[in-house]
MARVEX-308055 format. One record per residue (C-alpha): x, y, z; residue in one letter. Coordinates in steps of 0.25 Angstrom, whole numbers, padded with zeros to 4 digits, always signed. Layout:
BEGIN
XYZa/...
//
This chain:
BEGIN
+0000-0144+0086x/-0004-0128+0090x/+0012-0125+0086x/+0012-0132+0073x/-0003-0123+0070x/+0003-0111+0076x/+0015-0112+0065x/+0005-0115+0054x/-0001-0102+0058x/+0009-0093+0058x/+0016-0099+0044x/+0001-0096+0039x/+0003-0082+0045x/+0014-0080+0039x/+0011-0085+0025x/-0001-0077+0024x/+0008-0064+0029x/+0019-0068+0018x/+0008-0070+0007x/+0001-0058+0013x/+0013-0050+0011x/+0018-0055-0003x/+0005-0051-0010x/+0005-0036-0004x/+0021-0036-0009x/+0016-0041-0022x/+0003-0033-0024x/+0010-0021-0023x/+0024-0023-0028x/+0020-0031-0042x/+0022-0022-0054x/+0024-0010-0044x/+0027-0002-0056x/+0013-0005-0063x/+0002+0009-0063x/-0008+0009-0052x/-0021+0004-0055x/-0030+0013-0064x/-0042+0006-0065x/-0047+0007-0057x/-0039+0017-0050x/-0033+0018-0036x/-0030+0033-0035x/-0015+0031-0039x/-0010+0041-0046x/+0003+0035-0049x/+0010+0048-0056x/+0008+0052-0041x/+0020+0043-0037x/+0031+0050-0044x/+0027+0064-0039x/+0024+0058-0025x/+0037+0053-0024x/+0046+0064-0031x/+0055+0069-0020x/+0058+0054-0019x/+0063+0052-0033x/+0071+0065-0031x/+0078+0060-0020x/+0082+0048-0027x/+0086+0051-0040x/+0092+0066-0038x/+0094+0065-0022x/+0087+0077-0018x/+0070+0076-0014x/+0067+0090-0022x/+0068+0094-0036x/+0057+0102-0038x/+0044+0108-0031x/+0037+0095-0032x/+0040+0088-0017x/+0029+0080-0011x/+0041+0075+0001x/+0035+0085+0008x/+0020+0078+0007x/+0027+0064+0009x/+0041+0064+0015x/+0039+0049+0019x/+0034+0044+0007x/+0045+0052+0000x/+0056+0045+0009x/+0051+0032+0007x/+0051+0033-0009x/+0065+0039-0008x/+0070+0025+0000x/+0062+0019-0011x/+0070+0025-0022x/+0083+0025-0015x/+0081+0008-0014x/+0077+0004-0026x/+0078+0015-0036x/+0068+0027-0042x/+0058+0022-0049x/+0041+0017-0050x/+0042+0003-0042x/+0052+0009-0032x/+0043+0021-0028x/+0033+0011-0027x/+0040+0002-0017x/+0036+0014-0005x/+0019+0011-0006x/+0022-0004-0008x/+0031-0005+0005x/+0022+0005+0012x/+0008-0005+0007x/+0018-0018+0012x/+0020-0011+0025x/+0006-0006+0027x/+0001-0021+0027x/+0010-0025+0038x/+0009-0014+0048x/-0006-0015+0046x/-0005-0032+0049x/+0003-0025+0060x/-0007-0016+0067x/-0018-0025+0064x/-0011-0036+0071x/-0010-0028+0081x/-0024-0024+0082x/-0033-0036+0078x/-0023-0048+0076x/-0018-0058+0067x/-0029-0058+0057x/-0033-0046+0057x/-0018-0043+0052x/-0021-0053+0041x/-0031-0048+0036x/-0026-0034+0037x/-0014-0037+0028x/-0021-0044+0017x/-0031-0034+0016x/-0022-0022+0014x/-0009-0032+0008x/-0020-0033-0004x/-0028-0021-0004x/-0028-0016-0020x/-0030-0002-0017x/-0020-0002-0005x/-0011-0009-0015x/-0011-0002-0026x/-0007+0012-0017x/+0006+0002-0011x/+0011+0003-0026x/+0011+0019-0029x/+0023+0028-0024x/+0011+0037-0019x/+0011+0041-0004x/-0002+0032+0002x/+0002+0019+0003x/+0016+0025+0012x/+0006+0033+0020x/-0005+0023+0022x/+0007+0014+0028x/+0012+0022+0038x/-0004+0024+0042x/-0006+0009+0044x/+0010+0010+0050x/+0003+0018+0062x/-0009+0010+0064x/-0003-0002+0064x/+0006+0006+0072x/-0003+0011+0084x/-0011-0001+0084x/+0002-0011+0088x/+0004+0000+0098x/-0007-0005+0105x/+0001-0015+0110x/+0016-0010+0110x/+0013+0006+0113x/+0027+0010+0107x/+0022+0006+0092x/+0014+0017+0091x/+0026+0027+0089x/+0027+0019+0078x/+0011+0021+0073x/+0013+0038+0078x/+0025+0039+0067x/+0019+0032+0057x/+0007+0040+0057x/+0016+0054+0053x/+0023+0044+0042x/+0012+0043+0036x/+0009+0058+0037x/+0023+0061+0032x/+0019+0050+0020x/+0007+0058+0015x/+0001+0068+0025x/-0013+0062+0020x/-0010+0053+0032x/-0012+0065+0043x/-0024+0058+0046x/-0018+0043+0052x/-0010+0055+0059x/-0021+0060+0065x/-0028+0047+0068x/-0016+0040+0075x/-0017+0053+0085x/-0031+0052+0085x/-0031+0040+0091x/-0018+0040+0100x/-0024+0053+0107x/-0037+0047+0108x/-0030+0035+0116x/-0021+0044+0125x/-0034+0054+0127x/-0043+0042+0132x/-0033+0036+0140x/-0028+0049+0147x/-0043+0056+0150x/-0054+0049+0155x/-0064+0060+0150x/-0059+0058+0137x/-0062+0045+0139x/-0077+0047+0142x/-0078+0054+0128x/-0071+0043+0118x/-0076+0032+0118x/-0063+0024+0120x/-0060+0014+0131x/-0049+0020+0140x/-0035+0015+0131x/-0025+0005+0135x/-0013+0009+0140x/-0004+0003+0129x/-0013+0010+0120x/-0011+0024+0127x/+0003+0021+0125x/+0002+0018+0111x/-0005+0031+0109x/+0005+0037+0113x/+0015+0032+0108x/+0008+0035+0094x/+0008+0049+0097x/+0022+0050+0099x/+0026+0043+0087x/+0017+0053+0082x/+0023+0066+0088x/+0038+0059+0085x/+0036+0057+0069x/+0028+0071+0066x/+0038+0079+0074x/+0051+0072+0067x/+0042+0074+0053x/+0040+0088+0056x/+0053+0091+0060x/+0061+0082+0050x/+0052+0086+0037x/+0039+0094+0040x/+0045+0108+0047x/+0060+0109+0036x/+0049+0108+0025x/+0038+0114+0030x/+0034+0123+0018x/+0035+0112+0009x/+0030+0101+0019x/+0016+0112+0021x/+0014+0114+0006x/+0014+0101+0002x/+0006+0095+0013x/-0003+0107+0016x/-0005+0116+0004x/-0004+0105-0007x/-0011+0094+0000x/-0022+0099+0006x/-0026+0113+0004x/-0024+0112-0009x/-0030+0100-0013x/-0045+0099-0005x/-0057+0106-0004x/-0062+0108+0011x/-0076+0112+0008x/-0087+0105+0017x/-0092+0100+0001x/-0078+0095-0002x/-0077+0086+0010x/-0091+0081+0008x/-0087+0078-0005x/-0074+0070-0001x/-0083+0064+0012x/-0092+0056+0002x/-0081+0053-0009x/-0074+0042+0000x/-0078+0030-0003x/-0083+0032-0019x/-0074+0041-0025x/-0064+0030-0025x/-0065+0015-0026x/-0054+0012-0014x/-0066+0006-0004x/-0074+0001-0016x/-0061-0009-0018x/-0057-0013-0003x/-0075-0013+0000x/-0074-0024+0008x/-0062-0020+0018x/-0070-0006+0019x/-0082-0013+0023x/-0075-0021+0034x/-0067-0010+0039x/-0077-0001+0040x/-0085-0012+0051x/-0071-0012+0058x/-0071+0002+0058x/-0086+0004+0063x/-0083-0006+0073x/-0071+0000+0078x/-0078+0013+0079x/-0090+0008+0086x/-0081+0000+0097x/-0073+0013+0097x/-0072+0013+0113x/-0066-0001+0112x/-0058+0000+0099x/-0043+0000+0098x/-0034+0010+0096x/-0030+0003+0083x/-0045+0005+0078x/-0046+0016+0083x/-0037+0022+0073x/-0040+0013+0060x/-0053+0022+0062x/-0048+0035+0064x/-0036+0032+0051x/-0051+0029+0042x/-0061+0041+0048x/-0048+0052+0048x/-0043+0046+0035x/-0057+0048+0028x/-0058+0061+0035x/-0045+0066+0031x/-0050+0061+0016x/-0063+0067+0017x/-0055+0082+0021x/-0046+0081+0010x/-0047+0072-0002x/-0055+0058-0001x/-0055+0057-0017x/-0039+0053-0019x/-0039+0037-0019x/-0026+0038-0011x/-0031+0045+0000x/-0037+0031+0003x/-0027+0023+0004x/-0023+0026+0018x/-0039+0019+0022x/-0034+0005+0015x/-0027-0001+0028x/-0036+0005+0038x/-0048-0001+0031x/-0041-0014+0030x/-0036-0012+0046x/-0050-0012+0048x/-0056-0024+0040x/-0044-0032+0045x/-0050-0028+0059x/-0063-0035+0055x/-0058-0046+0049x/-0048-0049+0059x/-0056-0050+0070x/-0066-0060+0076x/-0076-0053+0079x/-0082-0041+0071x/-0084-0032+0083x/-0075-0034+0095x/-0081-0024+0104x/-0097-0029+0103x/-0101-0020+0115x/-0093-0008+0112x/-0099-0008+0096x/-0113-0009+0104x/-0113+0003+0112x/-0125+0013+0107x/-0114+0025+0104x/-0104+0017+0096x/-0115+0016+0083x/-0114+0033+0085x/-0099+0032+0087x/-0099+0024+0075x/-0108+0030+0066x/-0098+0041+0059x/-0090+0028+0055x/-0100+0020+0051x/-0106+0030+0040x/-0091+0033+0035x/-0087+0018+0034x/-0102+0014+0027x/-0100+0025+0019x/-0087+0021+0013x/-0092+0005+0012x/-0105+0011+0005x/-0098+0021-0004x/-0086+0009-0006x/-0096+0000-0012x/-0104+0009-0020x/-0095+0016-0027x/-0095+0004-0037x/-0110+0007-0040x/-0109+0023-0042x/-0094+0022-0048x/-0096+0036-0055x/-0106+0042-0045x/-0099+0048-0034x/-0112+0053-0029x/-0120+0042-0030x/-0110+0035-0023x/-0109+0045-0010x/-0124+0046-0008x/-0127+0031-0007x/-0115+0027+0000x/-0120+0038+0011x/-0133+0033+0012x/-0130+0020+0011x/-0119+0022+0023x/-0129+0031+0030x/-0141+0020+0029x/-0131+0008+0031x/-0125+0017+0046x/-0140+0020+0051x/-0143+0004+0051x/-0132+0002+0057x/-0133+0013+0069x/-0147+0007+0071x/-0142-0006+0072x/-0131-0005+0078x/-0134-0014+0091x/-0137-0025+0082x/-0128-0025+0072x/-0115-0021+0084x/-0120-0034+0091x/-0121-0043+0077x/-0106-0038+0073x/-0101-0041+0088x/-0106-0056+0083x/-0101-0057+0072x/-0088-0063+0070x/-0075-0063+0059x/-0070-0077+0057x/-0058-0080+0050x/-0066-0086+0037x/-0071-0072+0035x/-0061-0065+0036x/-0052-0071+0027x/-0062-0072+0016x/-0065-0057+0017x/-0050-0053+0017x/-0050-0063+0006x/-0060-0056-0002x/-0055-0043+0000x/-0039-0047-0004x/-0046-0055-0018x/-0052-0041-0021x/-0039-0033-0020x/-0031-0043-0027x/-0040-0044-0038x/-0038-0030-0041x/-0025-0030-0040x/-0025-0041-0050x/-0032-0033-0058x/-0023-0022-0058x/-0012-0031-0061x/-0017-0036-0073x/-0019-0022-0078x/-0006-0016-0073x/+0003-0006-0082x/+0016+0000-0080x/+0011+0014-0088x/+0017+0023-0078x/+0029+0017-0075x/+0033+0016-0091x/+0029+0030-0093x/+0040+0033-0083x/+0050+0026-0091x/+0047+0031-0102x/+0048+0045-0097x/+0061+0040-0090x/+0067+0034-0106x/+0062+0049-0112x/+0067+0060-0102x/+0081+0058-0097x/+0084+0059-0080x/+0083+0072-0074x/+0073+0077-0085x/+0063+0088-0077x/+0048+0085-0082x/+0035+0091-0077x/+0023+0087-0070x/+0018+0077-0061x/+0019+0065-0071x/+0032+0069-0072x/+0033+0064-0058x/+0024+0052-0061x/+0033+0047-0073x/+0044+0048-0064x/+0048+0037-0057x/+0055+0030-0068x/+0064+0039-0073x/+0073+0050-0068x/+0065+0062-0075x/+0063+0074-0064x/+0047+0078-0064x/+0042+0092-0061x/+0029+0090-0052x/+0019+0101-0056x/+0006+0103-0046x/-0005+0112-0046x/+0001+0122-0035x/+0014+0114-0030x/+0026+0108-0037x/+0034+0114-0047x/+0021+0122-0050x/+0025+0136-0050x/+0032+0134-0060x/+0027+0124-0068x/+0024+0132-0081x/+0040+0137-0081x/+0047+0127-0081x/+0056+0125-0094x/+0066+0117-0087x/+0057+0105-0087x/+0056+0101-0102x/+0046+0088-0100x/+0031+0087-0094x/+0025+0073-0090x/+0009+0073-0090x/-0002+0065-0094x/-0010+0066-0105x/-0020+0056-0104x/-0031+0057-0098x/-0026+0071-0097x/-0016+0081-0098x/-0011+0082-0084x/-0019+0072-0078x/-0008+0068-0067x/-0013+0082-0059x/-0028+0077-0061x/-0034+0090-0062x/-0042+0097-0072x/-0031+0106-0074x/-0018+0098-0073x/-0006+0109-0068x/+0004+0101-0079x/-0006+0109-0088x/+0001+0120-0084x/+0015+0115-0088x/+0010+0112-0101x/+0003+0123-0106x/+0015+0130-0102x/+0022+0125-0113x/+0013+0125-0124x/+0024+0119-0135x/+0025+0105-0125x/+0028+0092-0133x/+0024+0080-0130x/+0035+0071-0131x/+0027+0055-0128x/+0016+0050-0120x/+0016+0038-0112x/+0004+0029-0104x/+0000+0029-0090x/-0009+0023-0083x/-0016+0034-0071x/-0031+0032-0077x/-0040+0021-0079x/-0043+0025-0094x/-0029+0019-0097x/-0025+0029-0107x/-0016+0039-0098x/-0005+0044-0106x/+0006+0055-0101x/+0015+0064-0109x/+0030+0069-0109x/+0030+0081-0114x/+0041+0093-0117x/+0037+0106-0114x/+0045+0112-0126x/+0042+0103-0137x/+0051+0106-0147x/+0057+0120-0140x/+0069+0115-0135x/+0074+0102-0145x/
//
């Protein structure tokens, strides 16, 4: 009887993994050649896509990465070399670039079941996979040829990573080079670099000093963690030194401009205002934690639980809290109002809430959680989270007030924290009662996948394929080989075999970008504006138009970047009749 159950058990197991499976392979591969969402927005800019992959397309189509000053190999030289495998299997073209993000969103559903396996069991695995398989926003990014999704995966890779090397030490080689892959896939990831050290130099510190020992609040490690630790390190050290010396120190002018110059410096402000500013934008300037509210709410308790059990938690936890509090820090620093800045938080919020839900209990640690320094241990954590549930939620009440948003939400958050601190005895020893049956858990994951899919649905029936027929039809008026400027030149070109001269304000192909009479044709919007692609009030393809003042415009086509609907863009020849 116990073997005919046991065998009922793991075909329901795997049913559910297979059904699991086949709907995250059909969210994101069904009509992978259909425009991102519009409306309402995700953040994807999809005329991103051919200009992120541009050394890719050169490669395939004339066999060499360079053919002009645009090169962003040199920002992402994993993410190139993945496209370029793409495109070398199955052709140049939309679907094809897009098949990098939707094995790298397959991927990152697994090696999250992996590590959550690992750290919480079967269920929490479960829950963990349908959450992020289904996830609308986290979706959406696995079908756009844009560096996220790629970089997120190798994030979860090394999580997932470290925490099974908590069993089998050697695996976190594995977590260490994943962390640099995903440095090398978008530098943007420099802060999972620094949290994966963080933590394995916190686990060799403790368990190599007893004074250290006395000052952090962690229990001393176990051996196979130590090992693991450094193990992680080395993978580390192993994959940064073959990257600097394989790519980083042979193209270091290029490799320092690019990641240096044109990624940070020029883009931020650093003033103290500035990072205030990005600081209380975090959860209302966007709707990414108004759409996944519920996931948010129940990670953040993980989290705050975790945090307040710090001297017990596990190395694994441990480091889904420093990949959101660096994350957000790193966001805060630089930009915290670009949508795809937070997709990398998507399976460490969803690591999280499977933690909740996947256990039996809600607090496992009932006397760790207790102790009178843990509330201020926690406090820091428990304003940022609130905050972020707060500002989440509210943000559908003052949708066009910022402002308004920001000062509630703070003191809402600060109100909602200070009962909490003074309650804290009570309300750590109701949690350690409470428990999170099977019924519950299902039903809320339930909840939570009916919402995403509902969205999805939604897009669907709304889908277009504007984009990808503008590309043909620049592809049936210009013949292969044809130079055309801008940076839709670089959008629009993914299906056809036209050659796009990128034109940004200060790098690629700028210098020269009001001289160049070899390049007959410019590529641009005109609706919602002339030279909307560069979104700034003073558009750099400008420049290339008022340089030649006897321009004609040859046609106009749809696209679909805003949710007006009514985007339009233009081919136009810089010589109008001149040279007929």
């Amino acid at each position: 009887m116990s073997d005919r159950v046991g065998r009922r058990s793991i075909i329901a197991l795997l049913t559910l993994l297979i059904l699991m499976f086949a709907t995250a392979a059909a969210l994101r591969v069904a009509w992978l050649t259909a425009d991102p969402p519009t409306q309402p927005a995700l953040g994807i800019i999809w005329h991103d896509e051919g200009a992120w992959i541009h050394n890719a397309r050169n490669r395939a189509l004339w066999n060499v990465w360079r053919t002009d000053e645009w090169n962003p190999v040199f920002i992402a030289p994993v993410f190139t070399g993945l496209e370029y495998a793409a495109f070398r299997v199955f052709g140049v073209g939309t679907w094809q670039a897009r098949t990098v993000p939707v094995a790298s969103g397959l991927v990152a559903v697994a090696v999250l079941m992996a590590g959550l396996s690992g750290v919480a069991g079967r269920r929490a695995a479960i829950v963990g996979g349908c959450l992020l398989a289904t996830n609308y926003v986290f979706v959406m990014w696995n079908r756009a040829a844009l560096m996220e999704s790629t970089m997120t995966t190798f994030i979860v890779a090394g999580w997932a990573a470290y925490a099974l090397a908590q069993r089998r030490p050697g695996i976190g080689f594995i977590a260490g080079i994943a962390a640099v892959l995903a440095w090398f896939t978008k530098a943007a990831a420099i802060f999972f670099v620094a949290a994966l050290g963080v933590e394995s130099v916190l686990v060799l510190a403790v368990a190599g000093s007893s004074t250290v020992r006395r000052l952090i609040p962690l229990q001393a490690p176990t051996p196979t963690a130590v090992r693991a630790a450094r193990w992680t390190l080395g993978g580390m050290i192993a994959a940064a030194v073959v990257g600097l010396l394989a790519f980083v120190l042979p193209h270091w002018q290029e490799y320092q401009f690019y990641n240096w110059q044109m990624a940070v410096t020029r883009k931020p402000d650093y003033s103290i205002d500035a990072v205030l500013v990005r600081a209380s934008w975090l959860p209302v300037v966007h709707d990414y934690f108004t759409r996944m509210w519920l996931v948010l709410t129940t990670a953040s308790l993980g989290l705050i639980v975790i945090v307040a059990r710090w001297r017990a938690s596990r190395p694994a936890e441990r480091l889904l809290v420093l990949w959101i509090v660096l994350g957000v820090a790193e966001l805060v620093l630089h930009d915290s109002g670009n949508e795809r800045r937070y997709v990398m938080f998507i399976p460490a919020l969803v690591a999280l809430a499977a933690l909740v839900l996947g256990g039996s209990r809600l607090v496992a640690s009932p006397g760790e959680v207790q102790r009178a320094e843990s509330r201020w241990f926690a406090l820091p954590f428990m304003l940022l989270m609130a905050y972020l549930v707060w500002g989440g939620v509210l943000r559908l009440v003052f949708l066009f007030e910022i402002r308004s948003s920001v000062r509630l939400s703070a003191l809402l958050s600060v109100a909602g924290v200070a009962l909490v601190v003074w309650r804290w005895h009570a309300l750590s020893s109701w949690l350690s009662r409470q428990r999170i049956t099977v019924a519950g858990a299902t039903l809320l994951t339930a909840l939570v996948v009916g919402s995403d899919l509902a969205q999805y649905f939604q897009w669907a029936r709304q889908r277009t394929f504007e984009n990808y027929e503008a590309s043909r039809t620049v592809g049936r008026a210009l013949p292969p080989g044809t130079l055309v400027h801008g940076k839709l030149a670089n959008g629009l070109s993914l299906e056809n075999r036209i050659r796009p001269i990128f034109v940004g304000r200060g790098f690629g192909n700028y210098e020269d970008r009001q001289h160049r009479d070899d390049v007959r044709y410019i590529l641009t919007y005109i609706a919602p504006s002339v030279g909307y692609e560069s979104q700034r009030a003073n558009p750099v393809i400008q420049d290339v138009l008022d340089a030649y003042p006897n321009r004609t415009t040859i046609m106009t086509f749809d696209v679909a970047e805003t949710a007006a609907g009514d985007d339009r863009a233009a081919l136009i020849d810089k010589f109008g009749r001149e040279k007929d």
